[in-house]
N, C-alpha and C positions, 0 to 999 in steps of 0.2 A: 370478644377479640381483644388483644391486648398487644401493644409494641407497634412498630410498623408494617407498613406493608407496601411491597414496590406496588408501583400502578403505571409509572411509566418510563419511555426513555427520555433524555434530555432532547433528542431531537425530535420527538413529535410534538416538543410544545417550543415555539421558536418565540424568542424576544417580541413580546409586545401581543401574542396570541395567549389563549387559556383553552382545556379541556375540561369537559365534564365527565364525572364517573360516578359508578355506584360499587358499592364492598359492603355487604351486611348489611344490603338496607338504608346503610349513610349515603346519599346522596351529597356529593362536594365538588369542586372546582378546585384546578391547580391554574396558576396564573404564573409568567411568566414574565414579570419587570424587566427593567433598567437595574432593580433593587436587588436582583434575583427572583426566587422561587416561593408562592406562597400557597398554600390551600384555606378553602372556607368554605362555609354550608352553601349548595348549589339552591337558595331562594330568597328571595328578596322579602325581606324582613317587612316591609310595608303589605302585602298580595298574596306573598307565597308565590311570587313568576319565579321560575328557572332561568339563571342568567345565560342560557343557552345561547338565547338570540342579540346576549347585551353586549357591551363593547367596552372594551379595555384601553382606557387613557392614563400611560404612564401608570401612577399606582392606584388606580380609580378603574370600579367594575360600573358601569352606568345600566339601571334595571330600564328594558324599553317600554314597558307601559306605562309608568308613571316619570320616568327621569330619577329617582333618587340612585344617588352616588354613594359608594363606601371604600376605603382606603383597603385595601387588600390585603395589605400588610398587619393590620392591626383592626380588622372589623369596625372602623369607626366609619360613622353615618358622616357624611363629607357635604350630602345637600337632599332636602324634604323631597318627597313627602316623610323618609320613612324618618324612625326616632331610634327604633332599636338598633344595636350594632349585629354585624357575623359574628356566627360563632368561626373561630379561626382554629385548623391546626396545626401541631407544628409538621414541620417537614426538614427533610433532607436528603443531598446530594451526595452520592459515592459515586465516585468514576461516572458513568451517564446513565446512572438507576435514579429515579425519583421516587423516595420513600415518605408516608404519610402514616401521621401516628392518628387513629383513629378512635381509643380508648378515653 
């Protein structure tokens, strides 16, 4: 697959909420900041949990079986257990499509 791909509208993911989805097999999250619009691999780099049931602080996904935090914007590990970063991809907004480059 290559380029983007819509996955959502701007209103199903509202300020401060994120969705999970899957396209090919990629399992990712779109997160919705203060910051705007981010996407990243939907599993916690420490477990492999799905952040399905975690919680979104400002630009921090928080995984709930262990507590490790990661900045959503830029995949970085923000607090342990985990060490490795998300992999992040990019995204974009036209009019109220939310597109995710996947490749």
């Amino acid at each position: 697959m290559a380029g983007f791909v819509k996955v959502a509208k701007t209103e199903e993911i509202p300020e401060g909420g994120f969705k999970s989805f899957e396209v090919d097999f990629t399992r990712f999250v779109v997160a919705h900041t203060p910051d705007g619009y981010f996407a990243f691999i939907d599993e916690c780099t420490h477990d492999s949990e799905p952040f399905g049931k975690g919680k979104l602080k400002g630009n921090e996904i928080v995984c709930t079986r262990h507590g490790a935090r990661f900045d959503v914007r830029s995949g970085a590990v923000t607090a342990p257990p985990a060490i490795v970063p998300l992999d992040t991809f990019e995204i974009k907004v036209e009019g109220d499509d939310i597109y995710v480059r996947l490749d």
